[in-house]
Every structure is written in structure tokens, then in C-alpha cells.
N, C-alpha and C positions, 0 to 999 in steps of 0.2 A: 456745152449747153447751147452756145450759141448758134451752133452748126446745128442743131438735133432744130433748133427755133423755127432755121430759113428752111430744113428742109418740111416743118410741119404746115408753114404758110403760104411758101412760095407757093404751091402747084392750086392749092385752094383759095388764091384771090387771083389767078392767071388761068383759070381755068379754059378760057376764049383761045391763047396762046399755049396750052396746055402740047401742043408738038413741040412746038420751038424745045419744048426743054430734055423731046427724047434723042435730042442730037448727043453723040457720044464726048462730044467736047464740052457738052454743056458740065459734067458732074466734075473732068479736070482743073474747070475755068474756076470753082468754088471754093478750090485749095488755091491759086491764084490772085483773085481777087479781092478784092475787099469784100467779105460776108457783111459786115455790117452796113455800109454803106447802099450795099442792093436790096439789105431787107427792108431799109429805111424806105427807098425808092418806090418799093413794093407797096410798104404801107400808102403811104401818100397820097391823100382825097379819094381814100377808101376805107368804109365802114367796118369799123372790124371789133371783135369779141375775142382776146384772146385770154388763157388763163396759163399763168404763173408759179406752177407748184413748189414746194418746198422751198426758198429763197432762203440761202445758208448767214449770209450778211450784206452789210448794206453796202459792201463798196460795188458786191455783185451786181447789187440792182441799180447803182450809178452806174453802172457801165452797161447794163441792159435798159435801163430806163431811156435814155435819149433816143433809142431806137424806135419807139411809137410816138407818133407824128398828133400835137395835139392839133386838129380842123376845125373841131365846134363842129361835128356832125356825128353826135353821140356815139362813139367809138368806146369799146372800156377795158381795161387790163385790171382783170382779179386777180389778186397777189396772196397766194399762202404760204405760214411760214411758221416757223415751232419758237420763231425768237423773237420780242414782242418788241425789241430793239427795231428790226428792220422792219415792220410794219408802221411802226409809227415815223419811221424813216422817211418811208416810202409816202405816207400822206399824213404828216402832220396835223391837216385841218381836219380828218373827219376821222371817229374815234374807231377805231379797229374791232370787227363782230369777233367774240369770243365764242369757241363751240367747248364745249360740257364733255368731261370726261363721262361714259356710260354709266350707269348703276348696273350692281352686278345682274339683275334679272335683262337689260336690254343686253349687255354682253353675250348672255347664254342666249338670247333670244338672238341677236345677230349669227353668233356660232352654229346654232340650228338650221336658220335660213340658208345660210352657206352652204354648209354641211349635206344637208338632208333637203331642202326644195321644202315642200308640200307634205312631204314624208313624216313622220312622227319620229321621235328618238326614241331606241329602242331602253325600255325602261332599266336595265342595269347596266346602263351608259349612263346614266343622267347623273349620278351624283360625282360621276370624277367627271365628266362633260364642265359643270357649272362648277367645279374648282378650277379647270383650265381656264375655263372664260375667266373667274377672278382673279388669274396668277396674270391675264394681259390688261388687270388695272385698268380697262374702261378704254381703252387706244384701239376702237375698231382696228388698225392697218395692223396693230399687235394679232387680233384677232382672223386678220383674213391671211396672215402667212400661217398660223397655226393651223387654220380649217388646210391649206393645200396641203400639209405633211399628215394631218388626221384621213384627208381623202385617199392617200397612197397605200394607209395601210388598214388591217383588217378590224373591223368594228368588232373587237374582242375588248373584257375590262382588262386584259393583261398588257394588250398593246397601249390601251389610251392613257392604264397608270403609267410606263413609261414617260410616253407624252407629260403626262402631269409633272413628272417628279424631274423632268430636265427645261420645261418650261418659263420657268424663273431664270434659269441657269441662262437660256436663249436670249431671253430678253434684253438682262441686264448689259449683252454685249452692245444694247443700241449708247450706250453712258460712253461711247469710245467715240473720236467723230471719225469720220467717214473715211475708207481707205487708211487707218491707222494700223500699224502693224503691233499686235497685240501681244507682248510678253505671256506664253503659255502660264509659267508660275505664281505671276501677279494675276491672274484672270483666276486662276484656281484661289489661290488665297482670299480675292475680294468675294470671290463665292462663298466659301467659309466664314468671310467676316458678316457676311451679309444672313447669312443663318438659313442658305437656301439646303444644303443637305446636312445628314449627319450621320455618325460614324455606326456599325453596328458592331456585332461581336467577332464579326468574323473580317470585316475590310475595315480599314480607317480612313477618315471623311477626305485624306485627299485621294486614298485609292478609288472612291466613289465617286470625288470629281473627275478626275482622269478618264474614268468609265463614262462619265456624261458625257465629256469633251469628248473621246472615241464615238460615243452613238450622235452627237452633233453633226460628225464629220462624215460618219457614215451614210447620212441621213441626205448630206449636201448640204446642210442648212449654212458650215462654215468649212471654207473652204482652209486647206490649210498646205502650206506650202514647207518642205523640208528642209530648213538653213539648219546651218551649222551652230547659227546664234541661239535657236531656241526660242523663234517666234514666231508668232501663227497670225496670218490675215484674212481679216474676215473677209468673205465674197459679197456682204450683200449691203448695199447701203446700209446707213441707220435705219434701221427695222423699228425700231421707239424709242422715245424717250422715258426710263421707268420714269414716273411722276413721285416720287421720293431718292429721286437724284439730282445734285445743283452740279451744273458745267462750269466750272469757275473759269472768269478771262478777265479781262482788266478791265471790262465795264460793268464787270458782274455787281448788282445790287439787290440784296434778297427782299423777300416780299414779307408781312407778317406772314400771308400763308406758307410762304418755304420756309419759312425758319421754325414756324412749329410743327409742319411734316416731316420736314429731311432726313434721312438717315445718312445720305452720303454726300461730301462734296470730292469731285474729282478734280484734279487743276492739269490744263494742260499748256497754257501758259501763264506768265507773272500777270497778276491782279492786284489790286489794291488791298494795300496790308491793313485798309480799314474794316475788311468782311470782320473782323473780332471787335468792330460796335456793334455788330448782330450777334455776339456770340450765346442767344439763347436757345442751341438747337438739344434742346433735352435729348432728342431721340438718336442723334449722332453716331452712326457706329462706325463709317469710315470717313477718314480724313487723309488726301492724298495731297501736301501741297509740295511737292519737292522742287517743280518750277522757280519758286519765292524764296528766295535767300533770308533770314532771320537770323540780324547780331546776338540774338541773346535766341535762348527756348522762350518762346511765347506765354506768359504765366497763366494766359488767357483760359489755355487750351488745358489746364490743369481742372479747369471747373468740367468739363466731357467727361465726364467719370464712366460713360455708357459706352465707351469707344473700345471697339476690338479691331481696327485697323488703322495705323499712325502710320504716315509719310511726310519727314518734313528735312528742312534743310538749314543749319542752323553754324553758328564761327563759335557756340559754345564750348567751354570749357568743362564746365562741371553743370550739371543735369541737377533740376529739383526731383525730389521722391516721386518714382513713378510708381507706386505699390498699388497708388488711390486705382488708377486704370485695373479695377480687378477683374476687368471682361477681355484685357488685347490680348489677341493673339497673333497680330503681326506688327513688329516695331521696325521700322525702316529712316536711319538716320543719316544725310551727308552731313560728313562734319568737316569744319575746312580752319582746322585747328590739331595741329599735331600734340598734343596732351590734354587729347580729350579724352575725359574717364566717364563710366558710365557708373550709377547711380548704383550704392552697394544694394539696397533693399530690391532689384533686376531679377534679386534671388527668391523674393517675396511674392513674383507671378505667376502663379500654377498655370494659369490657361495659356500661357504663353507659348507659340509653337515656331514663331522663324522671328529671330532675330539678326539685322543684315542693316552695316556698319560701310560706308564709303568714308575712306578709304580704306580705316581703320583704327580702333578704338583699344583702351586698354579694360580692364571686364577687371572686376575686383574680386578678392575669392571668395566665395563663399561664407555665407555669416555661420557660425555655430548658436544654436538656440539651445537651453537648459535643457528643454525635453524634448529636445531633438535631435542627434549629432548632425546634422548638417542640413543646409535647406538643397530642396532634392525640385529641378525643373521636371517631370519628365515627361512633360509635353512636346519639349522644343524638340523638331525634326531639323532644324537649318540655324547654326551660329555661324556669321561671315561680316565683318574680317577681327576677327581677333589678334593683338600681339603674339609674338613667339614667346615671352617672358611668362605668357597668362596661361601657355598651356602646358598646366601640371596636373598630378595626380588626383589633386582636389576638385579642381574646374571639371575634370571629365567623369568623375566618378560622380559628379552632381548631373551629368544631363546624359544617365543609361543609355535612352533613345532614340538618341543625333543620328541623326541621315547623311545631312552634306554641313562640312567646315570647312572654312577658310582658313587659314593662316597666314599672316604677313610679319617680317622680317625687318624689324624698325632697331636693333641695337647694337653694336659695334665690338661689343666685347662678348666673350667665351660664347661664340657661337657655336661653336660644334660641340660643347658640353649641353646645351639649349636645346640642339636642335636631335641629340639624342635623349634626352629625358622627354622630350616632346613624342616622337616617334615610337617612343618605347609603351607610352602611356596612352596611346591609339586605343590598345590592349583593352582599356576599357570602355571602351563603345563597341558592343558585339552589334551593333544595328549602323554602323557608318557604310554609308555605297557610293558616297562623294567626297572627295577630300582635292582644296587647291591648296599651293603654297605660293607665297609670293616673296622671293628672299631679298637681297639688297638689292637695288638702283645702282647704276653708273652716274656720278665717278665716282663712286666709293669702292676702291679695288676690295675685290672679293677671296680668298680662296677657294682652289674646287673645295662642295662636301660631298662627303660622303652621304648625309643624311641616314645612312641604317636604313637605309634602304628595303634590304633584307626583314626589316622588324613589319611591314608596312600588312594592315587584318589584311586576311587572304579575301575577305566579303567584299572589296573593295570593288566597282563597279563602272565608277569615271577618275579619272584622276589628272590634275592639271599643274603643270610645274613653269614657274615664271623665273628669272633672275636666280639659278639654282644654279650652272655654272657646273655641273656635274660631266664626271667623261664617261664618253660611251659605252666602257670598259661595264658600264653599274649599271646600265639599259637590262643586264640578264636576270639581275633583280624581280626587276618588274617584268619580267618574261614567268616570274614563278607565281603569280599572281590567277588563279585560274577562273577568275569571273570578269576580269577586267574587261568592258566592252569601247570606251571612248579614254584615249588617253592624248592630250594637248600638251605640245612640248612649246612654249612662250619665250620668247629671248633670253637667248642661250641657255634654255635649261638644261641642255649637254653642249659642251664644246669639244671641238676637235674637229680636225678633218677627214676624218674616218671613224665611219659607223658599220660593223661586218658584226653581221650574228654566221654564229659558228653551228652550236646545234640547236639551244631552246626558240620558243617561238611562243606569242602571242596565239592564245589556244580559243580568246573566247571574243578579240579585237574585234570590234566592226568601223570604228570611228578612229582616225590618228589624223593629228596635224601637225604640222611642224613649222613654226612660225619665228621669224628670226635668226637664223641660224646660220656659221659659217661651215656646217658639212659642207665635204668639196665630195669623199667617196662612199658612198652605199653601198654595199654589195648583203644583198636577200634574197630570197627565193622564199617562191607562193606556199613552201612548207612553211613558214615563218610566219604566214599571216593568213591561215586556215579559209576565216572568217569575215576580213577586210570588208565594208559594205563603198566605204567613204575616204579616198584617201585626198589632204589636203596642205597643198605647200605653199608656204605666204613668205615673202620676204628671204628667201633663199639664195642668195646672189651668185656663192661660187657653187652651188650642187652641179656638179659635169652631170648627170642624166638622173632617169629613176629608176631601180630595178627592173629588166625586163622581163623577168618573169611575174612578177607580180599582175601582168597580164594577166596571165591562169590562172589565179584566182577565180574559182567559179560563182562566190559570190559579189565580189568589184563590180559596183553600179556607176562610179563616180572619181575622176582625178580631178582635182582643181589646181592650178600652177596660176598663181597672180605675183606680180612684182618680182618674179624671178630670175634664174640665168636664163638667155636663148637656149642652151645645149636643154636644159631639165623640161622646158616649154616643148623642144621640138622633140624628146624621148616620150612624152608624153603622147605628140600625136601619135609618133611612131607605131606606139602600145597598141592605141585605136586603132590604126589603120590595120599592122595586122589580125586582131580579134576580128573584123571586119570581112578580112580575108580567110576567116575559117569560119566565117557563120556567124558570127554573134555581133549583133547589130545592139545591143543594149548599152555595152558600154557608154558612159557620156564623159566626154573631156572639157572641161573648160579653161579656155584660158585667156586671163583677166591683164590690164596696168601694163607697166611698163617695164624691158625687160635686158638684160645685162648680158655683154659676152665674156666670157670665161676663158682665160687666158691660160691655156695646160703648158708648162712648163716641163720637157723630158728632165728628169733624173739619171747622171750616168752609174 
């Protein structure tokens, strides 16, 4: 910002000198010198009007602030800013001009202007027209990024419904701050919670967030970058702030008016665990405080009865009845308390659709009701992290409709009795396309499992294996699998030094990584991995190379090698260099950290 400042002043108060600055040495000397100091220079017993936009916080404006030279020769710096903190920062003594959010008639009236000049709206635009302008809440700047993507496309009522119906969806991405890397899953769910779309008969509400997020990205509106992690950053500054969204931070202090509009507070760092003397936000539907650690659950938060998204972070043991919450449908818990059980009546939440446990929690079974035999979730599309003890016949036959589970590995005894009753009982979830396991920790020696591998729905889609300790010999398993598209092998969830597929092969793979592991020999070929889009190796120390043919792969966009042997780093350019040398400049190799030499010991 500070460089954007010198270059917007310097040439316009030096205008007399205005050569001196087209010396080619002049724009290297700016990375060199002190910026600040020559703007200062610049200013100096000279008149000036500058203005200040958006001002994020106030340590920004101590640090920009000394740079304008008070003379007593009417000089003046306008400061605007979204956070009423750094205004009043910036001049304590005189009370900061507020500007008015629009009424919905100036909004559509602004949208017009934009839009159309002088031109009139054509009459069956107007009533999704003036629903657009009120989904930007009165935030002109909401307003004039909406008029640039309505100008792109064709003034038809089919294209602006569009517009309308992802509009809300756009907005709310301004509640993130700026340059944050946005969790695709959580951005979909807080959309849900927020009650921006809904499901119809033929897609369900996250398949139609998905489709927003898709037409967002198509649009350019949100730029989105392809990690491995599963999260997406937005391209464009904060575009607004919804005005029934509180930022929580540690000087956060609500106002009576935010506490009886709010629906959401998002926290993105610790705040003061006073916001629950405010806790009268009737309208409350999301609460995301998992930054702030809470010894106990907050009883506080039991009076939010209207809440359909909870994020918190808590050393509880045992949970008061969550049943009151008859609207969540995302419960998001860090617990930091290894016999933490959740709350039996958990069975009592119809609307409840992802449930997701750090690190993980024990789930109690199922209540039986007189006229009922069992309470039946089957909303929930996401349970994560569940014990291995909790998944029986009963749990899964209670939630039909699961998509993606966790499991984690917290008990010491009759493991492999566990962990085939578990596997076997998959069986009943014909709708699972995500499934991780997380088995023991070191040092607690493990034996290889087996896991039954073999039992594992064929519908199966991603699949993630941690502390599994499994030998490679049972890799063919999951070769029989024929939808599998992303499969992540996590430390050691195969051991051994040798991994060689013989005939079957990953038929529908686009995604594998392998993370942790002491493979020393691979031996594959590009019949084995059809599909391959993404191949990713982390933590790899003794892998002597990667399959060379996996080159020919004709769809391989992508090798990554970080933290691994030199030998796997340099098979890796290899690959590149010659695809390179037949034409195909696509391939991209990365490689990341720091890296190991491999010591090959002949065998007589």
C-alpha cells in the first residue's frame, strides 16, 4: 500500500521535475530506498488533499499516518474505513461522518444508473432486477461489482435469475478477511446455514451449492486455486461486509444494533470470552468460534435455540442436551479431552446434516423410542471422527444417508475383531463416497491389519488411510474398488519396502498420495493408473525413484515430491524432461523442502 501511495503522489506534487523521474534508475532506486522517508520529503511545505480508502486497522494507520507532514497550511487526509475502531483511532477529537446503508428503492436506483445510463429497464427485468439490488443490502460497492457481471451477460429473465439466486451466495464470501484461504466445505455449509439456497426434488442443497460455487468461478468472480487440501481463495478483496455479519476479534464489542440484527458471528481470532454478556442475538444462526478455547460448553449458548451452525472449541467432557438446537444442521466440535462423549439425545436432531469431531469423540448408540424402533438421522451426509468401538450395526443403520466418515482408532484391545465388524457394517450405507480411518499412534506397537479390506461399498469415491500399518500385498483390494477417484495413504498406512502391482490397477484413480512412508521399490506401469490426474509424494525418504512409466499417463497433469529422497526428486524431473522431449509440455513437476540421499545397498 505504501508503494501504490508514493507512486500515486510522487509525480503529482513534482510535476516541475516530472523528468528527473523518467530516468530508468529512478523506479530501481524505490526498491532501494527508504519509500517512506522520500514520501515524507515529498510532502513537505506542500499543500495537499489526499484520500485514504478502506483502512484495515489501526496499527496500519500508525504506520501510515506519520508520513503526512502536519504545516498549518490546510493540507487534509480523508480516511475511510469499515471498522469504526480505526476511525476513531485515527482522530479521537472529532466524531467520524457515518454513511447510510441504501433503502432498497436507492439500491435498484443505483443498479439502474450503472447498468442502463439514461436507458430505461426493460420491464420483465425489474422485478428480479430490485431483488438483486436487495440481496446487496444497501452496500453500493456490493452493488457496482454485481452491475459489472449483469453487463457481461445477456439481459434475459433467465440469465439475471441466475444472478439472483448466487448473489447472496457472492456476497457473504465478503464475511472472510481479505486474501484468506477459504475451506470449500465450510463456505458451502455456512451457505446452508444461512438459508441462501434450497434443495429441490431432483438435487440436494449441497449439490446446488456446488453448482453456485461452479458458476462463481466460471464467472471469475472467485478465483480458485487447485490444492490438494481442498481450498479455495477468493481473487477479490472483501467485496462487503453482509451487515447481519459480526467479525469477531479481541476488541470486538457489539452494539444494541448488532446484537438484534445479527445472524452470524464468525471468529477468526481469540476474542474476549465476554461477547456472552451480549448474548441476546435471537436471530443467531451461525456461530463459528473455534479460535477461543472454552473449559467447560458455554451454557450461554444453550439459550440460541435458532442456531443451525455451531463451531466451538471446548476440554468438555460431557455435553448438556443439544436436542433444544431443533434448526443445526452443522455441529463442529474441538474437543481436547480424550473421553469426550457426545450427548445421547444427538439422535434427537432431524435437521442435522454434518457432524465433525477434532480429534475424536465417542457417539452413543442410538436411543429406542416405544413407537419407534430406533431414532433414524437421515440428514446427516458427514460424521467425522467417530471411535472404532461406535461403529456397529446400530450407528450405521441409524444415518442411511452418510456420504463421508471418519473413523479413528483409540482402543488397545480386540482390534481386528473391531475393525471387521466395523468394515463389514459399511454395508449399510449404500450412499458413503468418503470414508478415512485413522488407526493407532506411535509408540503404541501396532500389528499389520488386515482390515477386510476386501468388504470395503464398491460406491466408495475418496478413501484416506492413517496409522494402518497394512502391507502392500492388500493395495489389490482397493485396486477392486471401481469408482475410487482420490486415494491418500497417511503414515505408514502400508509398510514395507516394496510395492509392485502385478495385474489389477486403479481404473477410475485420478488423485494418490503417499505421505510417510518407508517404500524403498515401486514397480507400475501407466496400465495401473489409467486415470492418474495428480500424483503426490510427501515424506518419502527411502523411495529409490517413481515409476517411469507413469509418464504415459495421458492424463498426469501434476507430480509433487516434497521432503523426499534426492533419487524420487530427480526421477521425477527425469519423467518431465522426457514428456518434454515428445511434445508434451503439460506435464508440471514440483518440487518442494528438503531432501534425502538413498543409500542402495547391492544384495548378493
Amino acid at each position: 500500500m505504501l508503494l501504490d501511495l508514493f507512486y500515486q503522489v510522487v509525480p503529482r506534487i513534482n510535476e516541475i521535475n516530472q523528468e528527473s523521474y523518467k530516468q530508468p534508475v529512478y523506479q530501481e532506486e524505490i526498491y532501494q530506498e527508504n519509500i517512506a522517508d522520500r514520501l515524507q520529503k515529498s510532502l513537505k511545505r506542500k499543500r495537499f488533499l489526499i484520500v485514504v480508502d478502506d483502512m484495515w486497522s489501526t496499527a496500519a494507520w500508525d504506520n501510515m499516518s506519520s508520513l503526512f507532514p502536519d504545516d498549518d497550511n490546510g493540507s487534509r487526509v480523508i480516511l475511510t474505513s469499515r471498522l469504526i475502531d480505526v476511525v476513531t483511532h485515527a482522530n479521537p477529537d472529532r466524531q467520524p461522518h457515518r454513511l447510510n446503508f441504501q433503502n432498497n428503492d436507492e439500491g435498484w436506483e443505483l443498479l439502474c444508473q450503472k447498468l442502463f445510463g439514461k436507458r430505461v429497464c426493460p420491464s420483465e427485468l425489474e422485478e428480479i432486477g430490485r431483488s438483486i439490488a436487495e440481496k446487496c443490502q444497501g452496500l453500493p460497492l456490493a452493488i457496482v461489482v454485481v452491475v459489472g457481471h449483469l453487463s457481461k451477460m445477456s439481459k434475459t429473465p433467465d440469465c439475471w435469475n441466475t444472478v439472483a439466486e448466487s448473489a447472496a451466495c457472492f456476497l457473504y464470501m465478503g464475511a472472510f478477511p481479505e486474501d484468506f484461504e477459504i475451506p470449500v466445505s465450510k463456505l458451502i455449509r455456512l451457505w446452508i446455514a444461512e438459508g441462501f439456497l434450497n434443495a429441490t426434488a431432483l438435487m440436494t442443497v449441497e449439490k446446488i451449492a456446488d453448482e453456485c460455487l461452479k458458476d462463481l468461478i466460471g464467472r471469475s468472480l472467485v478465483l480458485a486455486e487447485k490444492w490438494s487440501n481442498g481450498k479455495l481463495k477468493t481473487s477479490l478483496r472483501r467485496v462487503s461486509f453482509n451487515c447481519s455479519t459480526i467479525y469477531a476479534s479481541y476488541s470486538f464489542q457489539p452494539t444494541d444494533r448488532t446484537v438484534s440484527v445479527s445472524r452470524s458471528i464468525l471468529g477468526f481470532d481469540i476474542f474476549q470470552s465476554s461477547i456472552f454478556s451480549y448474548i441476546d442475538f435471537k436471530l443467531l444462526r451461525v456461530l463459528d468460534i473455534t479460535f477461543q478455547h472454552f473449559p467447560r460448553f458455554p451454557n450461554e449458548i444453550m439459550q440460541l435455540v435458532n442456531l443451525r451452525y455451531l463451531a466451538l472449541a471446548t476440554g468438555s467432557e460431557f455435553f448438556p442436551p443439544v436436542s433444544q438446537f431443533w434448526s443445526l444442521q452443522t455441529l463442529i466440535l474441538h474437543v481436547y479431552s480424550s473421553d469426550s462423549t457426545l450427548p445421547r439425545d444427538i439422535w434427537k436432531m432431524p435437521n442435522l446434516r454434518y457432524l465433525h469431531v477434532k480429534p475424536s469423540i465417542c457417539l452413543p448408540s442410538p436411543t429406542k423410542e416405544k413407537h419407534n424402533n430406533s431414532s433414524v438421522l437421515s440428514n446427516l451426509q458427514t460424521l467425522a471422527n467417530i471411535t472404532l468401538s461406535d461403529c456397529t450395526k446400530d450407528v450405521f443403520s441409524s444415518i442411511p444417508n452418510l456420504k463421508k466418515l471418519g473413523i479413528c482408532e483409540t482402543v488397545y484391545e480386540s482390534v481386528s475383531a473391531l475393525w471387521s465388524d466395523c468394515i463389514r457394517s459399511l454395508a449399510l450405507l449404500p450412499q458413503l463416497e468418503a470414508l478415512k480411518i485413522v488407526g493407532l499412534k506411535p509408540p503404541v506397537q501396532v500389528p499389520k491389519l488386515s482390515l477386510h479390506l476386501d468388504a470395503l461399498p464398491e460406491n466408495l469415491k475418496k478413501l484416506t488411510l492413517s496409522f494402518t500399518y497394512l502391507p502392500w500385498e492388500s493395495m489389490s483390494s482397493l485396486c477392486r474398488l471401481p469408482n475410487l477417484e482420490l486415494l491418500k495413504l497417511k503414515n505408514y498406512a502400508f509398510t514395507g519396502p516394496k510395492w509392485e502391482h502385478i495385474e489389477e490397477g486403479f481404473v477410475s484413480l485420478k488423485l494418490l498420495l503417499i505421505e510417510v512412508s518407508d517404500l524403498e521399490e515401486w514397480s507400475a506401469s501407466n496400465d495401473h493408473f489409467p486415470c492418474l490426474e495428480h500424483l503426490v509424494l510427501k515424506s518419502c525418504l527411502c523411495l529409490n525413484s517413481i515409476p517411469h512409466d507413469l509418464g504415459d499417463i495421458p492424463t498426469l497433469q501434476i507430480i509433487e515430491v516434497e521432503n523426499s529422497s534426492q533419487s524420487a526428486a530427480f526421477s521425477a524431473k527425469e519423467i518431465q524432461e522426457e514428456q518434454q522431449s515428445f511434445g508434451n509440455d503439460t506435464l508440471e513437476v514440483r518440487i518442494e523442502g528438503n531432501f534425502w540421499r538413498v543409500n542402495v545397498v547391492a544384495t548378493p
